[in-house]
N, C-alpha and C positions, 0 to 999 in steps of 0.2 A: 622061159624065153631063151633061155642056152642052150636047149636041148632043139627049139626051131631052130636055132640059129647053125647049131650043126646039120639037123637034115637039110637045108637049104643048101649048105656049104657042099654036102653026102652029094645033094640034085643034080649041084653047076659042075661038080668033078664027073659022075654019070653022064652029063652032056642031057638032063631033063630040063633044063633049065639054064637061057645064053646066059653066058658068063658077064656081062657087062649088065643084065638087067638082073641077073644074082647080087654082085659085086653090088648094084645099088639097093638093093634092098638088104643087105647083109647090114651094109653101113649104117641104115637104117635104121633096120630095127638093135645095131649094136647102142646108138646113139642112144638111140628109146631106153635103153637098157642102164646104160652110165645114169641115164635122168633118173630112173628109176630108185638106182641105187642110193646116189644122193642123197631124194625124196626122204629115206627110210633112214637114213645116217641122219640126218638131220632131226628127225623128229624123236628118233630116239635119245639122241645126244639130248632135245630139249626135255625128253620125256624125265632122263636122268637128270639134269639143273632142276628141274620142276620140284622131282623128289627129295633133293638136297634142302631145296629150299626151304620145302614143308616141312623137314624134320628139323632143319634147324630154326624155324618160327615153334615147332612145336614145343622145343626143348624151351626155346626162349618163354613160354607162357606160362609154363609149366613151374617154371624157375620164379618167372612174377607171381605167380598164384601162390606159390607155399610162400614166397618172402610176406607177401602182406595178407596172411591165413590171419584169421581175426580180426582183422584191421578195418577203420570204417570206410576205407578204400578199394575193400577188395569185390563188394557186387558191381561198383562201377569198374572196376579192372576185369574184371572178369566179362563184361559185357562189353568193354571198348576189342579187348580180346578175341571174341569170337566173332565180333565186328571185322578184324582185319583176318584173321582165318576163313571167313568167308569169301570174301573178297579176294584173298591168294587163292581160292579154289576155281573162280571165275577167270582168275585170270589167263591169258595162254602162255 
């Protein structure tokens, strides 16, 4: 997209392309560009809280599982467990 965006720019200084109907399409497709960029900030940003999150539900089960190893609690802990690990994978 920054690479049209300079031959565009290359065209209207060449005099291929009027300056006023450059100048709106530059804006243009800059604006397209900003949205773009956001888009991708954003989703990475949640992509990184996503991961965080996982890892630290993961440590948390992991912690509940060895504490009650043995115990007549632990197939039901262990299935309420992979209950909400499922459930944080659906989620967005």
């Amino acid at each position: 997209m920054q690479e049209d965006i300079r031959k565009l720019r290359a065209d209207v200084d060449d005099g291929l392309v009027k300056r006023d109907a450059g100048v709106a399409r530059i804006a243009g497709m800059q604006k397209e560009l900003r949205g773009t960029i956001a888009q991708v900030e954003l989703s990475t940003a949640n992509k990184d809280r996503k991961g965080l999150l996982m890892a630290g539900a993961d440590r948390a089960i992991r912690e509940l599982l060895t504490i009650f190893k043995d115990d007549p609690i632990e197939y039901p802990l262990e299935e309420a467990s992979m209950s909400v690990w499922a459930h944080m994978q659906l989620e967005e």
